[in-house]
C-alpha positions in Angstrom: -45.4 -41.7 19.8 -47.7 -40.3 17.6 -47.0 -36.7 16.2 -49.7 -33.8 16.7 -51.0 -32.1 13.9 -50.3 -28.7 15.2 -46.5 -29.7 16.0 -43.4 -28.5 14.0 -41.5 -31.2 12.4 -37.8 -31.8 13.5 -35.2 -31.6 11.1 -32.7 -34.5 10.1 -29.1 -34.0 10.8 -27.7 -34.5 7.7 -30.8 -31.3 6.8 -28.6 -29.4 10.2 -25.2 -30.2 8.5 -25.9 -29.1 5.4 -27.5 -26.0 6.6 -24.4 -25.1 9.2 -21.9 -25.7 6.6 -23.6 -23.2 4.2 -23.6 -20.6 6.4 -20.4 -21.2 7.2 -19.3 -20.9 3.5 -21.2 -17.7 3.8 -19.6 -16.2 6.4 -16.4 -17.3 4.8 -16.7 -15.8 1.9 -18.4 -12.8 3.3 -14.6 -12.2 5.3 -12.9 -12.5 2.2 -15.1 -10.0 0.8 -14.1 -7.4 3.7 -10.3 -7.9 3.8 -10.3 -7.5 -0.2 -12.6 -4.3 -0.1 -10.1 -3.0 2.9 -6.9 -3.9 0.6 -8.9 -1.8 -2.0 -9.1 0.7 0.2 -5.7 0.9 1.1 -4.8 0.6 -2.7 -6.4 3.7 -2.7 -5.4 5.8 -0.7 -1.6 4.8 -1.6 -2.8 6.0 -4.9 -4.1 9.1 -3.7 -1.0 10.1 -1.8 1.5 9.0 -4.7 -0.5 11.2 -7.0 -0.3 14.2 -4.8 3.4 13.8 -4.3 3.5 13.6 -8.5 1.0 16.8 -8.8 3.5 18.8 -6.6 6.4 18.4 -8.4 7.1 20.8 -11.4 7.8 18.2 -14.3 5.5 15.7 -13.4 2.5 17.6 -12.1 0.4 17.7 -15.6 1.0 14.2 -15.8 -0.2 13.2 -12.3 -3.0 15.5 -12.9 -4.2 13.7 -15.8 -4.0 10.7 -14.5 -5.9 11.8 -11.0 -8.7 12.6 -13.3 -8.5 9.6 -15.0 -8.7 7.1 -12.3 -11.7 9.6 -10.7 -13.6 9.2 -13.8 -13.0 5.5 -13.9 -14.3 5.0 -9.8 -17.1 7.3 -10.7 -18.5 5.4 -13.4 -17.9 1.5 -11.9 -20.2 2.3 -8.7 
């Protein structure tokens, strides 16, 4: 059969595979991406909390307080 002019080409399957497995690297690495921002996440707010507890107490407070300004000036300045 002859093609038409106006006809789209098909693709080869080794073009398909290629293509699939990309994406599929993609989306990989794209799920990766989520649990590790979600660990971060999590990281933080551990941080958070354990940084309150510090603040409250009497001998540690300045400390923890310096350091909670600290870590907000470094995630400030990183986005």
């Amino acid at each position: 059969m002859a093609s038409q002019p106006g006809a789209p080409t098909l693709a080869e399957r080794a073009d398909i595979h290629k293509s699939c497995k990309s994406i599929e690297t993609l989306l990989n690495t794209l799920n990766e991406y989520c649990e590790a921002a979600g660990a971060v996440v999590a990281l933080q707010k551990k941080l958070g909390k354990a940084l309150k507890d510090a603040a409250s107490l009497k001998v540690t407070g300045e400390i923890a307080c310096a350091y909670s300004s600290a870590i907000c000036h470094l995630t400030d300045t990183n986005e």
